[in-house]
C-alpha positions as CSV (number, residue, x, y, z in Angstrom):
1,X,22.2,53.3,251.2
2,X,23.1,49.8,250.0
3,X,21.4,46.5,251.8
4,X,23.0,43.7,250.7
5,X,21.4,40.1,251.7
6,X,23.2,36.5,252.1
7,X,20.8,33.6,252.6
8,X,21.3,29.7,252.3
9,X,19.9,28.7,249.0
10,X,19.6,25.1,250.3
11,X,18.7,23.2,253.3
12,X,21.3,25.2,255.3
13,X,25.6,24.4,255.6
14,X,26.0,25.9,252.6
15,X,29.0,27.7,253.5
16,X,27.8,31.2,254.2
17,X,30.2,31.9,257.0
18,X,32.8,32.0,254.8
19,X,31.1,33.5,252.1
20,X,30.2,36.5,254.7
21,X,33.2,36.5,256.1
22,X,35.0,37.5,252.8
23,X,31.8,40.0,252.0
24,X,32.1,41.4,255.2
25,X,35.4,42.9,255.0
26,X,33.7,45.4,252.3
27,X,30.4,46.0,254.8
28,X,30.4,48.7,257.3
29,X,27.7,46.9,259.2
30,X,26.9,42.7,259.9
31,X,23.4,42.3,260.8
32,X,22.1,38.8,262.3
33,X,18.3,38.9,261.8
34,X,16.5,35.4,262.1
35,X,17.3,32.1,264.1
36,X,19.3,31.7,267.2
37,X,22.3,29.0,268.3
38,X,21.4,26.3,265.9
39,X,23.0,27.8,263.7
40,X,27.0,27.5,262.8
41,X,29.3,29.2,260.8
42,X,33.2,27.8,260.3
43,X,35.4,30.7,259.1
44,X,38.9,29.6,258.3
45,X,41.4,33.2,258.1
46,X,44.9,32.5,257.9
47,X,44.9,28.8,259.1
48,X,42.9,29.3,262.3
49,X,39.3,28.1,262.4
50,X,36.5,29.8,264.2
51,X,32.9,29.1,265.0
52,X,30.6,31.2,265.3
53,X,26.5,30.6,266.5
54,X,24.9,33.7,267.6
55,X,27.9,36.4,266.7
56,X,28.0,38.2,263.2
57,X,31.0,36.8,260.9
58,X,32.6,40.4,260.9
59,X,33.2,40.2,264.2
60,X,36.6,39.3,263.1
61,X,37.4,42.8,261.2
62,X,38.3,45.5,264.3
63,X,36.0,48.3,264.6
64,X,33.3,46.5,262.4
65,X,29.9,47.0,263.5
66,X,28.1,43.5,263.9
67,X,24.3,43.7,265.1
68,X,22.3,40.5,266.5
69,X,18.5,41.9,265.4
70,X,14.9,41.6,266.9
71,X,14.1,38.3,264.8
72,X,17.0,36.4,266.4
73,X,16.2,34.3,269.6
74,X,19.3,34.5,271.9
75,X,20.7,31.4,274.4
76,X,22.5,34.8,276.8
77,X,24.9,32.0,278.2
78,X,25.9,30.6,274.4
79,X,26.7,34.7,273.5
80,X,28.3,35.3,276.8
81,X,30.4,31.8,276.0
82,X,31.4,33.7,272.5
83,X,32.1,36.7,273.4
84,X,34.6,35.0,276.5
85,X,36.2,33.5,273.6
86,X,36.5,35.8,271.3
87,X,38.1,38.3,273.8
88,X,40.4,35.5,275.1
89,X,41.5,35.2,271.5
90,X,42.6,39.1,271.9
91,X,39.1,40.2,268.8
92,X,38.0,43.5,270.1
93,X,34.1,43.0,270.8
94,X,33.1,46.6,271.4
95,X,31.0,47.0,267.9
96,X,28.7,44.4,268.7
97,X,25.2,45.4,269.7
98,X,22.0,43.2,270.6
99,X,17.9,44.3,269.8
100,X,16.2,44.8,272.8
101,X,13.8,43.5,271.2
102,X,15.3,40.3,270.7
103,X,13.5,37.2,272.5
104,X,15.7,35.3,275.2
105,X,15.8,31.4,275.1
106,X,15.5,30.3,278.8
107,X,16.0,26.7,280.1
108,X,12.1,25.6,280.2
109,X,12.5,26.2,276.2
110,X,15.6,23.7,276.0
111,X,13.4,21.1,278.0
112,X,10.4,21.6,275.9
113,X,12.2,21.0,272.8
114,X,13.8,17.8,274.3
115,X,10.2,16.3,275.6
116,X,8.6,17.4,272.2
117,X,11.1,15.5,269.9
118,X,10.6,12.9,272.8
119,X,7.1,12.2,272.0
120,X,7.3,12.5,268.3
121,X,9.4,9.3,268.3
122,X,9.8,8.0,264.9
123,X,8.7,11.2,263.7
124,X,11.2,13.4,264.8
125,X,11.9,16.4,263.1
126,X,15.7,16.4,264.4
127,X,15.9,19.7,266.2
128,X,19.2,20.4,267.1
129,X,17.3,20.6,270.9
130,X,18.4,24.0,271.8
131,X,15.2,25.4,272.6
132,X,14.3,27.7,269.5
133,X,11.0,26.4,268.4
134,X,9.8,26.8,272.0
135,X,11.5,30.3,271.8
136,X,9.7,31.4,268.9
137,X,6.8,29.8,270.2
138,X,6.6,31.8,273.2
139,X,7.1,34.5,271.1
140,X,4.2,34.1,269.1
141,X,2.4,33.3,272.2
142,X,3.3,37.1,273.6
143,X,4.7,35.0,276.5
144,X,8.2,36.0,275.6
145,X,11.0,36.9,277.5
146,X,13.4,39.6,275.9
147,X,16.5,41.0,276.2
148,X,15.6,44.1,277.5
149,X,13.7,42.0,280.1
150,X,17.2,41.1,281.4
151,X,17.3,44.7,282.7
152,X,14.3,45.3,284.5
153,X,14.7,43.1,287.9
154,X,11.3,44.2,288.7
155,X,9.2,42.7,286.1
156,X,11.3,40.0,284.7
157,X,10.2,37.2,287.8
158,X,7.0,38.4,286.7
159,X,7.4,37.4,283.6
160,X,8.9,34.1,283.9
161,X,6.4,32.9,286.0
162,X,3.6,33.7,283.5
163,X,5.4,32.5,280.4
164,X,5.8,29.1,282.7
165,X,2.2,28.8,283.6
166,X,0.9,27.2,280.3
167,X,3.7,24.8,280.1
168,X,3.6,23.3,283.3
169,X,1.9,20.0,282.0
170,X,4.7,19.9,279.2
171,X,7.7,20.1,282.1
172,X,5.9,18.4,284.7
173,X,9.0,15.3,284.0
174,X,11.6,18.0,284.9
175,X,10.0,19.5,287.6
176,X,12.5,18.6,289.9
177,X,15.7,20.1,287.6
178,X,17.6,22.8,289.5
179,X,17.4,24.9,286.6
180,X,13.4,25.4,286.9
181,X,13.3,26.7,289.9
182,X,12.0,30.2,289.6
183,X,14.3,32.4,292.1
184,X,17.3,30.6,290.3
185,X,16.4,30.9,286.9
186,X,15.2,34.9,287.5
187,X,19.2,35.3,289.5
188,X,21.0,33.5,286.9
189,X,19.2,35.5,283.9
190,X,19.6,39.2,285.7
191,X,23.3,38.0,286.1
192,X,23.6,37.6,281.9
193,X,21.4,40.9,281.9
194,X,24.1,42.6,283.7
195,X,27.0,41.0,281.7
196,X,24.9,41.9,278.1
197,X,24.0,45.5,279.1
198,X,27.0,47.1,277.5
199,X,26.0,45.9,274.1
200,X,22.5,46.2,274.1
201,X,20.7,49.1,272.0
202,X,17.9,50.2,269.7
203,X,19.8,48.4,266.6
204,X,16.8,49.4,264.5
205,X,18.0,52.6,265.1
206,X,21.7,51.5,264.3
207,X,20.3,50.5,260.7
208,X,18.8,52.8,259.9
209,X,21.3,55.2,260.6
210,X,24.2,53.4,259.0
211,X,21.5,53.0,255.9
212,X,21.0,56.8,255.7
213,X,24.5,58.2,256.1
214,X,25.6,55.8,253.0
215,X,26.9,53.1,254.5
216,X,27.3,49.3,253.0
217,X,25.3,46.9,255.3
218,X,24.8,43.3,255.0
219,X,22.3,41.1,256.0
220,X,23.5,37.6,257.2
221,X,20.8,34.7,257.7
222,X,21.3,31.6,259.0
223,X,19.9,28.1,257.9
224,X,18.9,27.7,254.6
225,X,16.2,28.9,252.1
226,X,14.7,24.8,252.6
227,X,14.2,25.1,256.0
228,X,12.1,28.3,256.1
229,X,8.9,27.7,258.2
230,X,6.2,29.0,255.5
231,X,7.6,28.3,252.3
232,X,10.6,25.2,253.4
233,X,9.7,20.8,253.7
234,X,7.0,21.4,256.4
235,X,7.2,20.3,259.1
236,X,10.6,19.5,258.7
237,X,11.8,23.0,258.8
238,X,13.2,25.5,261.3
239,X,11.0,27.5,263.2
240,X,12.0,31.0,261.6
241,X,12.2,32.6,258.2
242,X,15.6,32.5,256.4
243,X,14.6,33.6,253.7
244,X,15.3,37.4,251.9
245,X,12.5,39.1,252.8
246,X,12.7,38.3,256.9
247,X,15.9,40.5,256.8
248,X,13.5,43.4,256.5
249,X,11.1,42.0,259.7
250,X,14.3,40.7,261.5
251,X,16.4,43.8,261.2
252,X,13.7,46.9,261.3
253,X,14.0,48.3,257.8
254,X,11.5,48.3,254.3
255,X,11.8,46.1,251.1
256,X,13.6,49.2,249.9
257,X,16.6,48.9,251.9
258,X,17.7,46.0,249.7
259,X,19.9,46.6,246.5
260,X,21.0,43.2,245.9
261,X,20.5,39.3,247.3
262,X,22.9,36.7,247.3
263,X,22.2,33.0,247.8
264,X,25.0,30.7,249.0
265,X,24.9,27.0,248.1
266,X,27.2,24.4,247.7
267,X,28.4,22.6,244.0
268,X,25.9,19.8,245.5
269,X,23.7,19.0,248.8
270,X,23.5,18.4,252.3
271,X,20.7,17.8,255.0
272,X,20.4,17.7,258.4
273,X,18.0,15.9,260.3
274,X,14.7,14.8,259.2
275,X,12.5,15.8,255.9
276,X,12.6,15.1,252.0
277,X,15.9,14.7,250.6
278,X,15.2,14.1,247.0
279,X,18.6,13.6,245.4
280,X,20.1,11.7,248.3
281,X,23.0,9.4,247.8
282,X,22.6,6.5,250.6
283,X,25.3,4.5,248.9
284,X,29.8,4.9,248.6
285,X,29.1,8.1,246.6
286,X,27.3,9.9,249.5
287,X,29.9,8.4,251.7
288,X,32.8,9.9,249.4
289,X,31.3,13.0,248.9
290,X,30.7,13.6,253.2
291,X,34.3,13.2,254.1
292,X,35.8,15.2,251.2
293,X,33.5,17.8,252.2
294,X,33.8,17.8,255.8
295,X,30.1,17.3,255.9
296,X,29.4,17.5,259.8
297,X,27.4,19.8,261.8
298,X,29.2,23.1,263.2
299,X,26.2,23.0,266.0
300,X,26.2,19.8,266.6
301,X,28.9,17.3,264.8
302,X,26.2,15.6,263.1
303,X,27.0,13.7,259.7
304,X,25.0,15.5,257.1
305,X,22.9,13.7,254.5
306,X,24.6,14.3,251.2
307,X,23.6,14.5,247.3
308,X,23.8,15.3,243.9
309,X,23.0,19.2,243.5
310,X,19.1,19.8,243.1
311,X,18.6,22.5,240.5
312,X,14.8,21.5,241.2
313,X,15.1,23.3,244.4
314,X,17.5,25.7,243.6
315,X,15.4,27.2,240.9
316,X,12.6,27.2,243.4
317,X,14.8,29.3,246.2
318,X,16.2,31.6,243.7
319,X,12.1,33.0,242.9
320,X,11.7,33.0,246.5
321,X,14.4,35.1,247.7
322,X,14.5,36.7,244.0
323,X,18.1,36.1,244.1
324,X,20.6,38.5,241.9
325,X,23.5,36.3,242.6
326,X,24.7,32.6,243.8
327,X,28.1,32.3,245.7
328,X,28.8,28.3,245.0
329,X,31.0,27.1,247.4
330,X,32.9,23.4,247.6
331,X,33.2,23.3,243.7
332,X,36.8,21.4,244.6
333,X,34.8,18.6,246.7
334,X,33.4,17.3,242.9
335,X,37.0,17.8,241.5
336,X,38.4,13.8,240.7
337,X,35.0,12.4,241.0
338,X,34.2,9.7,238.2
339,X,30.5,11.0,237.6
340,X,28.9,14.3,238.3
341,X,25.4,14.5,238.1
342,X,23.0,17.4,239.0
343,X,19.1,16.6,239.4
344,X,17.0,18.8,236.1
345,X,13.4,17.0,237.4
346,X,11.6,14.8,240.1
347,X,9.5,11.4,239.5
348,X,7.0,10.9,242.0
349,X,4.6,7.8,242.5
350,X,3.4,6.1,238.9
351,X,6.3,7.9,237.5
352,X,4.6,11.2,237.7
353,X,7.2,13.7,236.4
354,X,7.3,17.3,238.2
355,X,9.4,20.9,236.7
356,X,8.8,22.5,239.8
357,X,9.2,22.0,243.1
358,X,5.8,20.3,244.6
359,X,3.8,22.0,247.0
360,X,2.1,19.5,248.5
361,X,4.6,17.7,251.0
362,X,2.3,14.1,250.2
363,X,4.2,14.4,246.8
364,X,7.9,16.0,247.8
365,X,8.1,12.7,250.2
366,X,7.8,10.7,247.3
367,X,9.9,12.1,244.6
368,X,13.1,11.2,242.9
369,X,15.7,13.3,241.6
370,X,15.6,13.0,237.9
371,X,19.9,13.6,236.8
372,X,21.8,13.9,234.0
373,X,25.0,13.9,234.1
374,X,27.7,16.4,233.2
375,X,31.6,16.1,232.5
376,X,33.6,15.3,235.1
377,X,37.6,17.1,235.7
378,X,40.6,15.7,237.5
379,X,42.1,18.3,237.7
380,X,43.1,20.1,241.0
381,X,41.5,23.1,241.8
382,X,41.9,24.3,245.0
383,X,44.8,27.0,243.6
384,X,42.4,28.6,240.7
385,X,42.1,31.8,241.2
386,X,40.1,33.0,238.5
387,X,37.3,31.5,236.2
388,X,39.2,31.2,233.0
389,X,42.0,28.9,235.2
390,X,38.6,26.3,236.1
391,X,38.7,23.3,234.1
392,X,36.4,23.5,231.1
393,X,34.1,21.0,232.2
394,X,34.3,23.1,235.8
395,X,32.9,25.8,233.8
396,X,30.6,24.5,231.8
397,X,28.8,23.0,235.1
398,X,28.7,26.3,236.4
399,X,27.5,27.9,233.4
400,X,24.4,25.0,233.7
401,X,23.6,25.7,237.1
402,X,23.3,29.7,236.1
403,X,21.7,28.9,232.8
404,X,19.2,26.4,234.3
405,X,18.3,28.7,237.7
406,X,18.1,31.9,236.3
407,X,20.7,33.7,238.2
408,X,24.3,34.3,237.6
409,X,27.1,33.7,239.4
410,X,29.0,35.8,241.2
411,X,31.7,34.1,243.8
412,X,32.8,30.6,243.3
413,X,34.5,28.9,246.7
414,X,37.0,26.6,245.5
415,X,38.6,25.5,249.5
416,X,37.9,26.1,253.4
417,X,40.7,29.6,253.0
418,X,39.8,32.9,252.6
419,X,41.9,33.2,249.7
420,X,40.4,30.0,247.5
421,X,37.6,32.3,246.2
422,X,37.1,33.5,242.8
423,X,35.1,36.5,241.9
424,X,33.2,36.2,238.5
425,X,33.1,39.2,236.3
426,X,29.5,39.3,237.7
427,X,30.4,39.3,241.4
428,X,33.2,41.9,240.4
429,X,30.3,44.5,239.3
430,X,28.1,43.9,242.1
431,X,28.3,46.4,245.2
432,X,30.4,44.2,246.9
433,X,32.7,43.7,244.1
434,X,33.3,47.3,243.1
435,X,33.3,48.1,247.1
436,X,36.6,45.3,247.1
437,X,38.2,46.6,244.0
438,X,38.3,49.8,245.4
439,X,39.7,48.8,248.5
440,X,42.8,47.1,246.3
C-alpha cells in the first residue's frame, strides 16, 4: 500500500505542480490535504498551460482519482469556477471527490482577512486575502462551516448565524455589503451545495480503500515547508501545516501509510509576501534571476522575492519532513549566470555565526546568508535529458546540495515542459520510478 508525499521544501512556488503532475501519471490516487485557494500550481503539458488552486494536478490524466481532503479549506465558488473550466476544456471531472469534512470558506472570512491585514499596517503579513486564516480560524473555533453543511438546508442558516455572532465587531465596516446578508449568503451557499453534491464523499474512506487494495497514492501539499504555522517564520507563515506529517491529519490515514517523501525546491529561492528572507538579492541579480524564472504569483501575480539557494533552511526542512528525496526544479534559470552562490551559514547581530536554522524569530530577522560560491556553466540546458548530459559544474552543484542536506536527489526539472525532467538513478529506484519504468 504505497503513500507517497510531495511537499514544498521552501517558502512555497517551488514548482510542485509540475513535479506532481509528472508523478501523477504513475499514482492511482491525488490527494489534496492542507490549505485552500492561495495556493497555485502552473502545469505546462504539450504547450498548453493550466492553473490549478483547489483541484488535484492529476486531474489532467482521465479516469484518475483526485481527492480534495478534510484539512483543506474550500472557496465552493473558486472549485465550481475550476471545475467550469476544466469541463469547458473537454477534462473529464468525474474522479474527483471532496471530504465532507472539509471546512467552507464563506464571504465574512474574505472580509475578515482584508480588515485584519488592514489594521496590521506596516506589519502585514501579506496574505493573499482569500479568507483562509479566518477559515481555519473558525475551524479551530468549532464555528466552522463544512461541506457537508452545504447539504443540510436545515441547519446550515443555523450555522452561519452562530459562526457570525463573534465577529460582528470585526465586520461591523462591511455591514452593509450585499454579500453579508444572512438569507443571501445561506441561498447562494445551498446553490454550490447542490452543484458540489455529486462529488462529495467519505474520501477517508476512498484512501483507505485505494491504500488496502495496493494501490499507488500520492499526497500533494501546497505552500512550502517555510510557511508551515508551527514549525515555518512565525508569524509570517500560512495558517495550515504543509509539512509531511499533516498528509496523515489532512487525508485520514496513520504515519504508516507513508513509504517515501519528496521535497520540491527550486536550484535557488523565492518568497512571497512578508517574513525573513535571509539570502535575498535586492539588487540586478535578484532582478535577473525573477524574470528568467518567471517569478510571479500563480494566485495572485505577485513578483516574488528572489535569492541565492539557502542550504541553511533546506537542511532544516529536509529533518522536518524527514525527506527521502529532493525534486530540484529551475536548474536551467542559473544556466549563463556569471556567479552562483548557495548560502552554507547565517551571521546575525555582532557577527554571531549560526549552523542551524535559528529558532528564535528575534535572531532569523537578523541574519545573513553566509555563501560561497560554486562554478558557474554556460552551457544550455534546457534539452538534457539525463544527468551525465549536465554540465560538470551542473553536477557538481547538485551533488553539494545532496551532500550538504542529507538527502539525494531524485528528479531534476531543467524547463516549464513535461518532458525537461531528468530522473536520477535515485528517483529511478524510488516507487515512482520503478512504477514509470514499468509503464515504458
Amino acid at each position: 500500500m504505497p503513500g507517497i508525499v510531495i511537499v514544498g521544501a521552501q517558502w512555497g512556488d517551488e514548482g510542485k505542480g509540475k513535479i506532481t503532475d509528472l508523478l501523477a501519471q504513475q499514482a492511482d490516487a491525488v490527494v489534496r490535504f492542507q490549505g485552500g485557494n492561495n495556493a497555485g500550481h502552473t502545469i505546462v503539458r504539450d504547450g498548453t498551460v493550466w492553473k490549478f488552486h483547489l483541484v488535484p494536478s492529476g486531474i489532467l490524466y482521465p479516469g484518475k482519482r483526485c481527492i480534495v481532503g478534510n484539512g483543506v479549506v474550500i472557496d465552493p465558488k473558486v472549485l465550481i469556477g475550476e471545475i467550469h473550466e476544466l469541463r469547458a476544456r473537454r477534462i473529464d471531472t468525474r474522479g474527483l471527490k471532496i471530504s465532507a469534512n472539509a471546512h467552507v470558506i464563506m464571504p465574512y472570512h474574505r472580509l475578515l482577512d482584508t480588515a485584519g491585514e488592514a489594521r496590521l499596517g506596516k506589519l502585514q503579513i501579506g496574505t493573499t486575502k482569500r479568507g483562509i486564516g479566518p477559515a481555519y480560524a473558525d475551524k479551530a473555533s468549532r464555528l466552522g462551516i463544512r461541506v457537508q453543511d452545504l447539504l443540510d438546508e436545515k441547519i446550515l442558516k443555523k450555522k452561519i448565524a452562530t459562526a457570525l455572532e463573534p465577529h460582528k465587531l470585526a465586520l461591523r465596516p462591511y455591514e452593509r455589503e450585499p454579500e453579508l446578508d444572512l438569507h443571501t449568503m445561506n441561498e447562494e451557499y445551498l446553490t454550490y451545495g447542490r452543484q458540489l453534491q455529486e462529488y462529495v464523499a467519505d474520501t477517508t474512506r476512498l484512501v483507505w480503500d485505494a491504500l488496502e487494495q495496493g494501490d499507488l497514492v500520492l499526497f500533494e501539499g501546497a505552500q512550502g515547508t517555510m510557511l508551515d504555522i508551527d514549525h515555518g517564520t512565525y508569524p509570517f507563515v500560512t495558517s495550515s501545516n504543509p509539512v509531511a506529517g499533516a498528509a496523515c491529519v489532512g487525508a485520514g490515514v496513520g504515519p504508516r501509510d507513508i513509504d517515501e517523501i519528496w521535497g520540491v525546491c527550486k536550484a535557488y529561492t523565492t518568497r512571497v509576501g512578508a517574513g525573513p528572507f535571509p539570502t535575498e538579492l535586492a539588487d540586478e541579480m535578484g532582478e535577473r534571476i525573477r524574470e528568467r524564472g518567471n517569478e510571479y504569483g500563480t494566485t495572485t501575480g505577485r513578483p516574488r522575492r528572489t535569492g541565492w539557494l539557502d542550504l541553511v533552511a533546506l537542511r532544516y526542512a529536509a529533518r522536518l519532513n524527514t525527506l527521502s528525496a529532493l525534486a530540484i526544479t529551475k536548474l536551467d534559470v542559473l544556466s549563463g549566470l556569471d556567479k552562483v552562490f548557495v548560502c552554507t551559514s547565517y551571521s546575525g547581530e555582532d557577527d554571531a555565526a549560526f549552523d542551524e536554522y535559528p529558532y528564535h524569530q528575534s535572531v532569523l530577522h537578523h541574519a545573513r546568508g553566509e555563501l560561497i560560491e560554486l562554478e558557474a556553466w554556460s552551457e544550455d540546458i534546457s534539452d538534457c535529458r539525463s544527468e551525465e548530459e549536465l554540465p560538470a559544474p551542473a553536477r557538481d552543484f547538485l551533488a553539494f546540495v545532496a551532500d550538504f542536506v542529507g538527502a539525494p536527489i531524485a528528479m531534476i526539472s531543467v524547463g516549464p515542459g513535461r518532458d525537461q525532467t531528468i530522473w536520477t538513478s535515485t528517483g529511478a529506484e524510488s516507487l515512482l520510478g520503478r512504477a514509470a519504468l514499468a509503464a515504458e
